[in-house]
MDAnalysis code that builds the backbone (N, CA, C; Angstrom):
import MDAnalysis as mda
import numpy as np

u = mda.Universe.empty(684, n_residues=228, atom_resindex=np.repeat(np.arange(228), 3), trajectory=True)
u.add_TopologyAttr("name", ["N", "CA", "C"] * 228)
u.add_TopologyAttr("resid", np.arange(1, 229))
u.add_TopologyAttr("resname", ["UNK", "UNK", "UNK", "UNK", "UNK", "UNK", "UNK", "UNK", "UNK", "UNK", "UNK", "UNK", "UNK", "UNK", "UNK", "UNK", "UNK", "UNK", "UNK", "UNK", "UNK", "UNK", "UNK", "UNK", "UNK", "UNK", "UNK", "UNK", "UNK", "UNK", "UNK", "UNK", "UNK", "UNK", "UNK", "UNK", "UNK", "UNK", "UNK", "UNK", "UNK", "UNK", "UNK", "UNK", "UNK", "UNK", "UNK", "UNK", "UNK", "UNK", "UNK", "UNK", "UNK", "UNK", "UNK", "UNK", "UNK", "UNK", "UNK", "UNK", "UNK", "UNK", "UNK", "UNK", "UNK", "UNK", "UNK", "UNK", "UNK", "UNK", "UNK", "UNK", "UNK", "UNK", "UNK", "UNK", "UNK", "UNK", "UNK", "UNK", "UNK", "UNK", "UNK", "UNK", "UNK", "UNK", "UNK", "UNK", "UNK", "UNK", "UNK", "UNK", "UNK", "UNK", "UNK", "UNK", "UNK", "UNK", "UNK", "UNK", "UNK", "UNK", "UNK", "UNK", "UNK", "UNK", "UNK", "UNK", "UNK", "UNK", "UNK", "UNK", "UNK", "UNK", "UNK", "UNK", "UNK", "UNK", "UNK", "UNK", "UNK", "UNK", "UNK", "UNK", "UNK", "UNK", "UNK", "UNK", "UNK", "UNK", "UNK", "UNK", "UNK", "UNK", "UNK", "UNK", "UNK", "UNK", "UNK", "UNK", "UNK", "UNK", "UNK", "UNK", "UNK", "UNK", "UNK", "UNK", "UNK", "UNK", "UNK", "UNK", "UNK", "UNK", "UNK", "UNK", "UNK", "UNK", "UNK", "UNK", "UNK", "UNK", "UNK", "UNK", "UNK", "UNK", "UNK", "UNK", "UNK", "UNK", "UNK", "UNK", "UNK", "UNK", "UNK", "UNK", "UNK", "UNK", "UNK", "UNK", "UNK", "UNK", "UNK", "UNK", "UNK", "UNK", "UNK", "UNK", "UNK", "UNK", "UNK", "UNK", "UNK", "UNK", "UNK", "UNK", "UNK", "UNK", "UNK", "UNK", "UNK", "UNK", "UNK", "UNK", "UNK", "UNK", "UNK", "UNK", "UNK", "UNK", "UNK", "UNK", "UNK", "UNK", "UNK", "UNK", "UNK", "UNK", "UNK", "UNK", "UNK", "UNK", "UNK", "UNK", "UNK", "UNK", "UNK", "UNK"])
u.atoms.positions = np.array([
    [7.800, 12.246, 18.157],
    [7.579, 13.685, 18.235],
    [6.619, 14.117, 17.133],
    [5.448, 14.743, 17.601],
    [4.511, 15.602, 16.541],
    [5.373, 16.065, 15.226],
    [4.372, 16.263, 14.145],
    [5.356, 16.914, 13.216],
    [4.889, 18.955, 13.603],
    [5.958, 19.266, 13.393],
    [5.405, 20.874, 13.345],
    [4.053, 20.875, 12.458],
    [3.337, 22.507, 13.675],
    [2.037, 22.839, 13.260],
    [1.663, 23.293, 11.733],
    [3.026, 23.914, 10.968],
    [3.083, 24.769, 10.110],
    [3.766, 24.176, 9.230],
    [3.680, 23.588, 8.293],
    [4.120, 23.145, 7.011],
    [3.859, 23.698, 5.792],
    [4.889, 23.604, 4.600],
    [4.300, 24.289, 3.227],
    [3.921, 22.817, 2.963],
    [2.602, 23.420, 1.932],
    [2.229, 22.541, 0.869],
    [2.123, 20.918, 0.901],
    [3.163, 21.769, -0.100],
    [4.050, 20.333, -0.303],
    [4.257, 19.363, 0.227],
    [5.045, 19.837, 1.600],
    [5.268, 18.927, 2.720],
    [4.518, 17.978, 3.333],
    [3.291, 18.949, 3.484],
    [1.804, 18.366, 4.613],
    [1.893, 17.540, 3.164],
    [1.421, 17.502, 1.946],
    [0.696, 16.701, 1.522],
    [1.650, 15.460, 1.441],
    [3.158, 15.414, 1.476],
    [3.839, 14.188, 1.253],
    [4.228, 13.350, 2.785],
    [3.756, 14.364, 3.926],
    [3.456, 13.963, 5.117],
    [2.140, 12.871, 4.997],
    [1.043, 13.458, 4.732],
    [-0.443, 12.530, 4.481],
    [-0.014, 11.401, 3.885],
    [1.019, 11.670, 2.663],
    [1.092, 10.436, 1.882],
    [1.524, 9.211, 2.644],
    [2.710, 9.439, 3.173],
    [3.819, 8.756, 4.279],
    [2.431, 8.044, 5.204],
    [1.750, 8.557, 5.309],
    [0.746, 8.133, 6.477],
    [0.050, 7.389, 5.899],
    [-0.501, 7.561, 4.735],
    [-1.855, 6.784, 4.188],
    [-1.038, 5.354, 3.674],
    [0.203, 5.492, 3.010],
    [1.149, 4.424, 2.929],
    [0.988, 3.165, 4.211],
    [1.522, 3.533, 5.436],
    [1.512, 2.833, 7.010],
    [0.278, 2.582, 6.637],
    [-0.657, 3.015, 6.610],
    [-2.105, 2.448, 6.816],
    [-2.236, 1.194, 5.530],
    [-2.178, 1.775, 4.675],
    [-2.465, 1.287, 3.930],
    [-1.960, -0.025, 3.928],
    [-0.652, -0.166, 4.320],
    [0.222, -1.893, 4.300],
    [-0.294, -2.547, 5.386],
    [-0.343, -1.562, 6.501],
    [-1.250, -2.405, 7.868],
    [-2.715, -2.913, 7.195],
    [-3.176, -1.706, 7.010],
    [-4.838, -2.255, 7.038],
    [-5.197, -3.206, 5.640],
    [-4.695, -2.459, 4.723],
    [-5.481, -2.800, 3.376],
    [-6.164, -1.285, 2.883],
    [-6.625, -1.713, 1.342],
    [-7.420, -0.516, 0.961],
    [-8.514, -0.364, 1.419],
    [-9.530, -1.759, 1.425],
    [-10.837, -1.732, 2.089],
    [-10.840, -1.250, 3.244],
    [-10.228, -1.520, 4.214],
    [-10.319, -1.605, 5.761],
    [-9.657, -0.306, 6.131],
    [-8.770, 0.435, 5.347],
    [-7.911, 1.918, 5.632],
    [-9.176, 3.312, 5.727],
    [-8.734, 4.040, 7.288],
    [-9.904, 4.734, 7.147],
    [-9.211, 6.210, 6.785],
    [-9.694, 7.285, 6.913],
    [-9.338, 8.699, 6.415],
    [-8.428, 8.973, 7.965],
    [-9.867, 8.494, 8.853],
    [-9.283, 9.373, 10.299],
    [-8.117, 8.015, 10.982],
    [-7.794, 7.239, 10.360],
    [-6.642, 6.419, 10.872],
    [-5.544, 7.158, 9.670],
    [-5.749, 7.311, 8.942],
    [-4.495, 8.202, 8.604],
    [-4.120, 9.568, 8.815],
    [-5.094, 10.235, 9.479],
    [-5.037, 11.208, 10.311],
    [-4.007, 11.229, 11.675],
    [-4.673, 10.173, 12.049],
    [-3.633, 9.518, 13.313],
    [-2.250, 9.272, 13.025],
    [-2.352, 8.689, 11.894],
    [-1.009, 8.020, 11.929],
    [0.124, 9.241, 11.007],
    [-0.438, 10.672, 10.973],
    [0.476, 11.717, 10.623],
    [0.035, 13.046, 11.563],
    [-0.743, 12.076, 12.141],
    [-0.719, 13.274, 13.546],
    [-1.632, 14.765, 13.268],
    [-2.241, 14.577, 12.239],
    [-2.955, 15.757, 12.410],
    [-4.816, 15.524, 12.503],
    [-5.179, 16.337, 12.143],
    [-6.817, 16.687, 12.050],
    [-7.433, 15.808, 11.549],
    [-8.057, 15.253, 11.517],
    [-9.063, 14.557, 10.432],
    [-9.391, 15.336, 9.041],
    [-9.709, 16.769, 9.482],
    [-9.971, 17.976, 8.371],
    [-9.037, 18.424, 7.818],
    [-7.579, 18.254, 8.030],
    [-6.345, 18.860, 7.621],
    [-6.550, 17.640, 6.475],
    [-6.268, 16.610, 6.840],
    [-6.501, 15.630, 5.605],
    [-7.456, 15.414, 4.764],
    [-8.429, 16.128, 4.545],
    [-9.520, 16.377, 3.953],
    [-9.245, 17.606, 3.323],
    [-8.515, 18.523, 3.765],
    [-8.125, 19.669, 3.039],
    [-7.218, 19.188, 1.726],
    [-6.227, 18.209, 1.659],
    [-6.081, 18.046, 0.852],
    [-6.255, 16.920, -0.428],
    [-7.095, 15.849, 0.577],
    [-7.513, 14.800, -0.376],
    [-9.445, 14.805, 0.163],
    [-9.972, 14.950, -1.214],
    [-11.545, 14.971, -0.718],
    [-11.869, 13.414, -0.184],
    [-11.152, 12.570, -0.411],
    [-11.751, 11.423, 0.012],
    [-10.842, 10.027, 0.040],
    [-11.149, 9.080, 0.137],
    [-10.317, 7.537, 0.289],
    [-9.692, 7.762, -0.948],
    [-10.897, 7.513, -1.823],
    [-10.115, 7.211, -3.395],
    [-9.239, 8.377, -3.804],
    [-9.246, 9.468, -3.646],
    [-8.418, 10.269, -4.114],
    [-7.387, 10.291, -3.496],
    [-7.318, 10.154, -2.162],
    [-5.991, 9.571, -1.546],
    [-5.143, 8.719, -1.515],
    [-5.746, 7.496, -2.301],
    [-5.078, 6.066, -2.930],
    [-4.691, 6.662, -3.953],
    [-5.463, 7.564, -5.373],
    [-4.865, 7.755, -6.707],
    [-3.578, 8.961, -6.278],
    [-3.913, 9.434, -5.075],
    [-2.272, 10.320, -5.123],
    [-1.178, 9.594, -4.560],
    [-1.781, 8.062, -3.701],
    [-0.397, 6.965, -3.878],
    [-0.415, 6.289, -5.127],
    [-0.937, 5.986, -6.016],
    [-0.637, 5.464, -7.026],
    [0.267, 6.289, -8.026],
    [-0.026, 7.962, -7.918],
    [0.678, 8.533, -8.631],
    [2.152, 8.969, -8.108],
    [1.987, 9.020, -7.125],
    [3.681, 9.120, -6.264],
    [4.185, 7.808, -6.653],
    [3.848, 6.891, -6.577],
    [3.923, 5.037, -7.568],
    [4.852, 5.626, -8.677],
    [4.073, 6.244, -9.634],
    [4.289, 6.414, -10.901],
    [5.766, 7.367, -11.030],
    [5.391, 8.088, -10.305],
    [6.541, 9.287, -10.463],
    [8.091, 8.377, -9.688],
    [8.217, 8.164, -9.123],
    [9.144, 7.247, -8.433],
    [9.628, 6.228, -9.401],
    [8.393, 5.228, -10.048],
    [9.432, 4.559, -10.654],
    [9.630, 4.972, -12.052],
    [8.795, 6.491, -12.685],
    [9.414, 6.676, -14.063],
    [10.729, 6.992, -13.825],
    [11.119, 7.881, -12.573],
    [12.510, 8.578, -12.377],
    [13.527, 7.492, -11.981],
    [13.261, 5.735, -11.376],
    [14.446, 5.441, -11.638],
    [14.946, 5.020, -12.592],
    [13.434, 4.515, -13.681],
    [13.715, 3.740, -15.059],
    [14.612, 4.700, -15.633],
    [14.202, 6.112, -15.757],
    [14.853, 6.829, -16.250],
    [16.540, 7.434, -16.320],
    [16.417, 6.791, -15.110],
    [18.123, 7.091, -14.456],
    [18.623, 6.434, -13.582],
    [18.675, 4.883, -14.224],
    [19.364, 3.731, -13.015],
    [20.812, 4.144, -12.313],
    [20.860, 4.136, -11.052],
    [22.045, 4.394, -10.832],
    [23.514, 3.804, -11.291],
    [22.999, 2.464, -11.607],
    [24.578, 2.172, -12.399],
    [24.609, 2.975, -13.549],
    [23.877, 3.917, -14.134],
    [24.451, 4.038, -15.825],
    [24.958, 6.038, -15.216],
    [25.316, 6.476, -14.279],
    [25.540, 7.619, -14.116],
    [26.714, 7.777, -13.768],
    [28.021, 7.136, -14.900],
    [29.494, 7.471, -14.555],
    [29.015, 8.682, -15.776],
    [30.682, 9.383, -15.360],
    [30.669, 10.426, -16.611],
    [30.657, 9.835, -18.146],
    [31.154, 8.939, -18.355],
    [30.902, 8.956, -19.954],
    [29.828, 8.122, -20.373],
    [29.234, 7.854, -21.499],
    [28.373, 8.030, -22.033],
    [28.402, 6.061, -21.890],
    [27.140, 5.648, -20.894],
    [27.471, 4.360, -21.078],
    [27.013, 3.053, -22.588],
    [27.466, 1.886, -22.551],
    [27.301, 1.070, -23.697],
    [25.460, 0.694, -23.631],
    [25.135, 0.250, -24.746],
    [23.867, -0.043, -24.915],
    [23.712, -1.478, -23.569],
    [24.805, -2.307, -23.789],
    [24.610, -3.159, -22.747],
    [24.863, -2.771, -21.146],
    [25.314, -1.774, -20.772],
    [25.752, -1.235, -19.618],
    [24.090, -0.917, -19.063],
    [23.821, -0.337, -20.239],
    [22.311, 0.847, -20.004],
    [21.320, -0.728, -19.548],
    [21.435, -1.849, -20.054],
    [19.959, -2.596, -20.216],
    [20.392, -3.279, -18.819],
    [21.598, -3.729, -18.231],
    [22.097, -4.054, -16.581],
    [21.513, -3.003, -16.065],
    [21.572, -1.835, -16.069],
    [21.529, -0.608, -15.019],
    [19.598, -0.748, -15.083],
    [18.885, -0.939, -16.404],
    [17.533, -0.847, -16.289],
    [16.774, -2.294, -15.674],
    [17.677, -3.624, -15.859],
    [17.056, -4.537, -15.255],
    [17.685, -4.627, -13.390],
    [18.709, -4.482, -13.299],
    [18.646, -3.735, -11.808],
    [17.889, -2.979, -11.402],
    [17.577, -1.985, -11.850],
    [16.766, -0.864, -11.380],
    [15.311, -1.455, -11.241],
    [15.302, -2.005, -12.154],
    [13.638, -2.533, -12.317],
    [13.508, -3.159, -11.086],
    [14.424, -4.753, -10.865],
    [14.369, -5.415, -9.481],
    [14.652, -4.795, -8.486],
    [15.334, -4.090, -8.053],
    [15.455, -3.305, -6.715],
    [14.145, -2.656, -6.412],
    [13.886, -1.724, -7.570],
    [11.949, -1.014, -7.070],
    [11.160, -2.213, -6.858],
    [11.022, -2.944, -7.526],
    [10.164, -4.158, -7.383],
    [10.271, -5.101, -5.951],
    [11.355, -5.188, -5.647],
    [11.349, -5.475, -4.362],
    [10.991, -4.809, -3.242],
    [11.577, -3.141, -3.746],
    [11.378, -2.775, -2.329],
    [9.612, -2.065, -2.183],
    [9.229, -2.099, -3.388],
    [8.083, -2.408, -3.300],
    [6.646, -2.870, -3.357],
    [6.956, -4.106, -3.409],
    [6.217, -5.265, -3.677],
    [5.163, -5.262, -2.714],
    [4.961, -4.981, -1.607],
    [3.690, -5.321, -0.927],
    [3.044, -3.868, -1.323],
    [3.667, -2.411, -1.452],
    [2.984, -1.768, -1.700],
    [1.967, -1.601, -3.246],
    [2.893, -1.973, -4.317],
    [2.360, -2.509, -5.355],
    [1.112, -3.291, -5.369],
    [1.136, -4.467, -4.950],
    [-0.039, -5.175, -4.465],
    [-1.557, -4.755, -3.870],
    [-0.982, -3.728, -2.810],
    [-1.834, -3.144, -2.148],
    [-2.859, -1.840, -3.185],
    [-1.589, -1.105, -3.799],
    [-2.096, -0.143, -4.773],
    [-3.169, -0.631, -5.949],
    [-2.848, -1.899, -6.497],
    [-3.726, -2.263, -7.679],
    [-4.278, -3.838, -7.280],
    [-3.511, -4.903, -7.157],
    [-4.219, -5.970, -7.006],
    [-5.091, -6.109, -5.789],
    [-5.324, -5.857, -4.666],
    [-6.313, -5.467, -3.711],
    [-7.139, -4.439, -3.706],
    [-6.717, -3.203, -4.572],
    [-7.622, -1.889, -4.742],
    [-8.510, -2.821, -6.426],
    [-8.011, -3.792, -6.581],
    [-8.661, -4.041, -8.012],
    [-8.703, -3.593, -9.351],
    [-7.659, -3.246, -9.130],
    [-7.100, -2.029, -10.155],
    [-6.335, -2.695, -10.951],
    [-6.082, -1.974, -12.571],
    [-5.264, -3.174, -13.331],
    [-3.604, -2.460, -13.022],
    [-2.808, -2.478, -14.036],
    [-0.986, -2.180, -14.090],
    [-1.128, -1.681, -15.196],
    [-2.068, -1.051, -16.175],
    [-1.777, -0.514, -17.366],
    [-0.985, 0.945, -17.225],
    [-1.234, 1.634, -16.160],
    [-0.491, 3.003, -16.325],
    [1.414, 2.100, -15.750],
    [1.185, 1.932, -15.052],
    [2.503, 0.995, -14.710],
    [3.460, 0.487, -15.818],
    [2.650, -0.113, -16.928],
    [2.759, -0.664, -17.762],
    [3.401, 0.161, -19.068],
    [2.984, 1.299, -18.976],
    [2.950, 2.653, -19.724],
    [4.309, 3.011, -19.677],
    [4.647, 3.481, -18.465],
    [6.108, 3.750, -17.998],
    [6.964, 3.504, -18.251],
    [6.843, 2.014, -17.955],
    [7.704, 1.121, -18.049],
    [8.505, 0.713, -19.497],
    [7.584, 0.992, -20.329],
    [7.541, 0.650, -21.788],
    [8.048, 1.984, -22.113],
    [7.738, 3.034, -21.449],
    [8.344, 4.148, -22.313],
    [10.029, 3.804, -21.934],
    [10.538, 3.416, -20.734],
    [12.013, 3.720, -20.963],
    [12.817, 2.298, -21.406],
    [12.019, 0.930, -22.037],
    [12.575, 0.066, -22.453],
    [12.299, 0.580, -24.202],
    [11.101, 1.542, -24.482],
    [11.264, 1.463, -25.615],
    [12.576, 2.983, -26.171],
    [12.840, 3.581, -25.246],
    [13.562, 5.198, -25.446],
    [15.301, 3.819, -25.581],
    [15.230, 2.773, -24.780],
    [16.647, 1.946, -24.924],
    [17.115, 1.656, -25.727],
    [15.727, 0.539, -26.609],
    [15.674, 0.072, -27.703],
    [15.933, 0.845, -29.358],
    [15.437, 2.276, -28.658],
    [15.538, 3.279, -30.453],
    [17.094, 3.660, -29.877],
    [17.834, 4.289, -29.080],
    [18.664, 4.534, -29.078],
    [20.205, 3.671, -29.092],
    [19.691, 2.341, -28.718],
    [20.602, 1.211, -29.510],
    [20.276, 0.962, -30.693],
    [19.264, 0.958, -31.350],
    [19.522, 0.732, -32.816],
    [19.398, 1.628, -33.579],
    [19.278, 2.956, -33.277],
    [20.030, 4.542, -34.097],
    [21.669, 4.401, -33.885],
    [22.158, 4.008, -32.838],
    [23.883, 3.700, -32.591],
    [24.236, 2.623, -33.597],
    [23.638, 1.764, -33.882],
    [23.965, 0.417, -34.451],
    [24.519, -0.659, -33.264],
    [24.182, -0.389, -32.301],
    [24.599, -1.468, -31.230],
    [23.103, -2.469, -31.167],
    [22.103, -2.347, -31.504],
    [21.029, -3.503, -31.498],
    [20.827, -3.388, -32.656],
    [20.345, -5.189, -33.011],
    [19.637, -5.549, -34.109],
    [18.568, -6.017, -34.078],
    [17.191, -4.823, -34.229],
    [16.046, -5.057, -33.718],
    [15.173, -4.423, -35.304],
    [14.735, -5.794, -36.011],
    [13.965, -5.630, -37.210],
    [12.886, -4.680, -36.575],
    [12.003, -4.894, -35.622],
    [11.224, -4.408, -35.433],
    [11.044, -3.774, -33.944],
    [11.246, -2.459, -33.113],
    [11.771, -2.058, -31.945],
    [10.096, -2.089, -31.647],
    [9.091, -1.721, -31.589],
    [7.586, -2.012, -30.921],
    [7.977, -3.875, -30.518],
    [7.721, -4.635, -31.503],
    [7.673, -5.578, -31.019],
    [8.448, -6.132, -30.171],
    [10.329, -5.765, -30.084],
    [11.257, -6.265, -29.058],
    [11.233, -5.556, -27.682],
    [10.340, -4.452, -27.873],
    [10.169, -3.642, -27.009],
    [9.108, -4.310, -25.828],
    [7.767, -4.649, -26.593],
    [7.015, -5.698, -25.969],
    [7.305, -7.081, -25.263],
    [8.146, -7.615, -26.434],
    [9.155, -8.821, -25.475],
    [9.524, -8.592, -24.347],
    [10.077, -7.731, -24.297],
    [11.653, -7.552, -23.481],
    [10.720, -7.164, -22.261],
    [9.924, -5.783, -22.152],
    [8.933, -5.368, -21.005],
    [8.083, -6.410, -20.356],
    [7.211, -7.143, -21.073],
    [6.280, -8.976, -20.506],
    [7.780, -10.016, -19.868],
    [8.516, -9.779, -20.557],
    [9.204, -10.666, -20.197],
    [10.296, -10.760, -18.871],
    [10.486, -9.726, -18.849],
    [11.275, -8.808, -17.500],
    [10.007, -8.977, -16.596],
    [8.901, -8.623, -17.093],
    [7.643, -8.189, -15.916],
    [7.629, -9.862, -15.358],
    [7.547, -10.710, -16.190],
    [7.518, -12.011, -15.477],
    [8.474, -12.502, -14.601],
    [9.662, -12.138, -14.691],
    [10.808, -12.676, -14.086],
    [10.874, -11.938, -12.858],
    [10.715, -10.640, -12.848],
    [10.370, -9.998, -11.406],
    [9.375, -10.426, -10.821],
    [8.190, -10.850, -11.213],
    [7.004, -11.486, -10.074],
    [7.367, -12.259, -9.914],
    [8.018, -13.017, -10.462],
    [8.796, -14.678, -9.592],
    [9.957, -14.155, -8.768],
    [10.588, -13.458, -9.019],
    [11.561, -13.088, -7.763],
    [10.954, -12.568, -6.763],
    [9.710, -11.603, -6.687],
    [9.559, -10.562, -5.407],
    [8.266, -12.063, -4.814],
    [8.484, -12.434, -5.311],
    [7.678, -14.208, -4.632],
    [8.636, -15.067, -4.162],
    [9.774, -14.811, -4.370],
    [10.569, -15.658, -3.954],
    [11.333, -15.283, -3.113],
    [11.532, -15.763, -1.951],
    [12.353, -14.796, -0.689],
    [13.791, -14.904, -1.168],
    [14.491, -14.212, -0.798],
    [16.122, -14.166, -0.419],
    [16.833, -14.503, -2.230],
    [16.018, -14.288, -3.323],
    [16.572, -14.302, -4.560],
    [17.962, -14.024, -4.524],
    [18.685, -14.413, -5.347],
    [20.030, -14.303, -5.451],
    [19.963, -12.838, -6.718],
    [20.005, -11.981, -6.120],
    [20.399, -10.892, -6.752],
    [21.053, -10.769, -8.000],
    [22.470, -10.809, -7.889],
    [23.425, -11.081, -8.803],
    [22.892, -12.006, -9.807],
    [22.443, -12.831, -9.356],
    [22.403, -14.096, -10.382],
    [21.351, -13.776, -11.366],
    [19.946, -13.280, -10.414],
    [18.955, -12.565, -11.623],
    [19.320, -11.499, -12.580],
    [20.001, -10.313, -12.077],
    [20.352, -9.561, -12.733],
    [21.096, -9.693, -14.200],
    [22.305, -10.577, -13.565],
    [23.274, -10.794, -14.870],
    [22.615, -12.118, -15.769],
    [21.716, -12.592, -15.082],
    [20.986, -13.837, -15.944],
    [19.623, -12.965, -16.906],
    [19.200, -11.832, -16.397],
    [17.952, -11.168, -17.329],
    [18.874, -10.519, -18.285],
    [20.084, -10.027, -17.954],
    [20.661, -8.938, -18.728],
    [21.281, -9.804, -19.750],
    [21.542, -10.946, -19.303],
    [21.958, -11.227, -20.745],
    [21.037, -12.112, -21.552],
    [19.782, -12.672, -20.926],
    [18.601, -12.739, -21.593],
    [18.016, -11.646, -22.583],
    [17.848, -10.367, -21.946],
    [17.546, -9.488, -22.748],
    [19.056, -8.531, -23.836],
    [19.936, -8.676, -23.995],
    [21.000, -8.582, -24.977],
    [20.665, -9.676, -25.722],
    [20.245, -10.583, -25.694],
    [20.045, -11.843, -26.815],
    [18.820, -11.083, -27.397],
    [17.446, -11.329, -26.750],
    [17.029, -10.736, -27.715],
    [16.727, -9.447, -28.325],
    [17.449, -8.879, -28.121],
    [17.410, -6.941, -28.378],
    [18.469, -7.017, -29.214],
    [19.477, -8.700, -29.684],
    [20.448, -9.093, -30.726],
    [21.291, -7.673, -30.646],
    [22.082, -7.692, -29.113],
    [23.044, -7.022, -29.028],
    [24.293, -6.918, -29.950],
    [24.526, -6.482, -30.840],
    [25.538, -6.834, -31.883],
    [27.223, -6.849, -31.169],
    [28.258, -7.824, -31.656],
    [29.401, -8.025, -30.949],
    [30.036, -6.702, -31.792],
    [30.119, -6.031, -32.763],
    [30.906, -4.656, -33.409],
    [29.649, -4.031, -34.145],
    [29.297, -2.893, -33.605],
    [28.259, -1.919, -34.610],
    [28.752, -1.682, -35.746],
    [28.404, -2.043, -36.512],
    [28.080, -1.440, -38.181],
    [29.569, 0.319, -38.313],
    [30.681, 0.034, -39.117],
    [31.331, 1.459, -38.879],
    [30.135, 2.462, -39.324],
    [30.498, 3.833, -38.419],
    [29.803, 4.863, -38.743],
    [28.192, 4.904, -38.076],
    [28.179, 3.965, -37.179],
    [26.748, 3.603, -36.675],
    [26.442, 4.170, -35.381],
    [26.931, 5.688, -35.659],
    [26.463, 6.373, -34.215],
    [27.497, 6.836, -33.237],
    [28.912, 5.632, -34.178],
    [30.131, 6.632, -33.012],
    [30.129, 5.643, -31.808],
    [29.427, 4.706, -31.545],
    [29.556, 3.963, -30.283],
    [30.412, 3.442, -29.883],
    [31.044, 2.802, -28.618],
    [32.654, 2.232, -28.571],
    [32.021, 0.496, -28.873],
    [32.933, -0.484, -29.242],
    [32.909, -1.353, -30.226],
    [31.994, -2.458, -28.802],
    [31.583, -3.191, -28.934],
    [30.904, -4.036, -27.513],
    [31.604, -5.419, -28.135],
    [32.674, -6.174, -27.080],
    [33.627, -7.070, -27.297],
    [32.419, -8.330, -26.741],
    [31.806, -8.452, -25.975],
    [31.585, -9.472, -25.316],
    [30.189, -9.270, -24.811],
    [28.921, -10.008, -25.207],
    [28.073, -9.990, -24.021],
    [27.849, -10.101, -22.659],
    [27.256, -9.536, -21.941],
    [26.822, -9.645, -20.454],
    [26.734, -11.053, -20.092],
    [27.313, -11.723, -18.829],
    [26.545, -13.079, -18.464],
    [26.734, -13.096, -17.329],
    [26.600, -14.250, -17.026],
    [26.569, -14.536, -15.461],
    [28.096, -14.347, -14.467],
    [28.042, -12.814, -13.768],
    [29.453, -12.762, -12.820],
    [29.497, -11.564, -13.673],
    [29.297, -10.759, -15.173],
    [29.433, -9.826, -15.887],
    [28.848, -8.692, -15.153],
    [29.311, -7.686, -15.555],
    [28.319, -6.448, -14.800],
    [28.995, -5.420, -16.000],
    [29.779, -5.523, -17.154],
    [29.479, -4.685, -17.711],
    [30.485, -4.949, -19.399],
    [29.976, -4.404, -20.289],
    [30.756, -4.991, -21.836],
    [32.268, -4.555, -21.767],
    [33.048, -5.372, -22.643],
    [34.150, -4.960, -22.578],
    [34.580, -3.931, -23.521],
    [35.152, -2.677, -23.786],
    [34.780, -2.205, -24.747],
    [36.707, -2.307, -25.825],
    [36.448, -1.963, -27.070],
    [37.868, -2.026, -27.627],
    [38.052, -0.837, -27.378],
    [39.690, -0.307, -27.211],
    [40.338, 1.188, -27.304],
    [40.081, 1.631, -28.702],
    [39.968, 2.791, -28.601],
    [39.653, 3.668, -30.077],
    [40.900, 3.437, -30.681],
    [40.510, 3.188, -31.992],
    [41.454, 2.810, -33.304],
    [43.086, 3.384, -33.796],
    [43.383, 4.526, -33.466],
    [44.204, 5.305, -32.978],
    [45.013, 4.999, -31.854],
    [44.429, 4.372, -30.715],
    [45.283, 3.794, -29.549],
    [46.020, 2.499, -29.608],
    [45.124, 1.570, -30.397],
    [45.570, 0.448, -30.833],
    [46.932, -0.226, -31.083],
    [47.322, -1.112, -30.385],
    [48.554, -1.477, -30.245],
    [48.718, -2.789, -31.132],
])
């Protein structure tokens, strides 16, 4: 069914997007035309010209819908959104999940956006680093990481995650679980997840046990007062 004649804004333009996307995975960037994505959202040739002047500007508003998508899940993995305030190791499971799930689900579009458009991953790159490095200061303002230097573990941890996901979204039928709880507790080693924060180090609840393989989350001690 057509989409209605009359759309706000907004809509038409995340309609175009949806379209130039299909094209784009079918055809490629080279080979994707304006008026095949016209087609393939059902309108004008000129309606889509109304809002993107051309190819390239229509690729940089998929690259930036790219961007916006995955700052908002780095930013808010769905495992770390119970009500209380989760552990530094809870948070780095919920961000290396999050990371592999986008990465999978979009891996050919990725590809298409920069390594076939010829384009590098530095804004990608940008992002990404902002919410491994917002992890890193806020575990070691808590006293739950022991990170001499948070730029540099910050760099680790981002190259090093980035590698382990291109070998998974290359690798069909990855064992999920197994990557997850195998990066997460790769990266608690070196982000030197501490087994008891420092007293007075932010108030954090005590982290009994690292993440490993079959783990999905720290064990924490009962507050001092409950203690039996």
């Amino acid at each position: 069914m057509n989409p209605p004649r009359r759309q706000p804004p907004d809509v038409r333009r995340e309609q175009i997007l949806d379209a130039a996307q299909q094209v784009l995975l079918r055809r490629g960037p080279a080979a994707a035309t304006m008026a095949e994505v016209a087609d393939a959202a059902s309108l004008a040739k000129g309606t889509v010209y109304l809002y993107f002047a051309s190819k390239a500007e229509l690729l940089a508003g998929l690259r930036a819908r790219y961007f916006e998508r995955l700052t908002a899940v780095l930013a808010d993995p769905p495992g770390t959104r119970q009500g209380t305030p989760p552990t530094i190791a809870a948070r780095i499971e919920g961000l290396v999940a999050a990371s592999y799930d986008f990465a999978l689900a979009n891996h050919e579009l990725h590809h298409a956006l920069f390594h076939e458009a010829g384009l590098g991953e530095h804004d990608a790159f940008f992002r990404a680093r902002d919410a491994v490095a917002e992890l890193v200061a806020a575990g070691a303002a808590g006293g739950e990481l022991d990170v001499p230097d948070p730029a540099l573990a910050t760099d680790f941890v981002l190259h090093g995650l980035h590698g382990i996901l291109v070998a998974a979204t290359h690798r069909p039928r990855s064992d999920r679980r197994r990557l997850v709880d195998g990066a997460t507790r790769l990266v608690c080693g070196a982000l030197g997840v501490r087994a008891s924060p420092p007293a007075g180090a932010g108030g954090s609840p005590t982290v009994q046990n690292r993440p490993g393989p079959g783990t999905t989350a720290a064990r924490l001690d009962p507050p001092q007062g409950d203690a039996r």
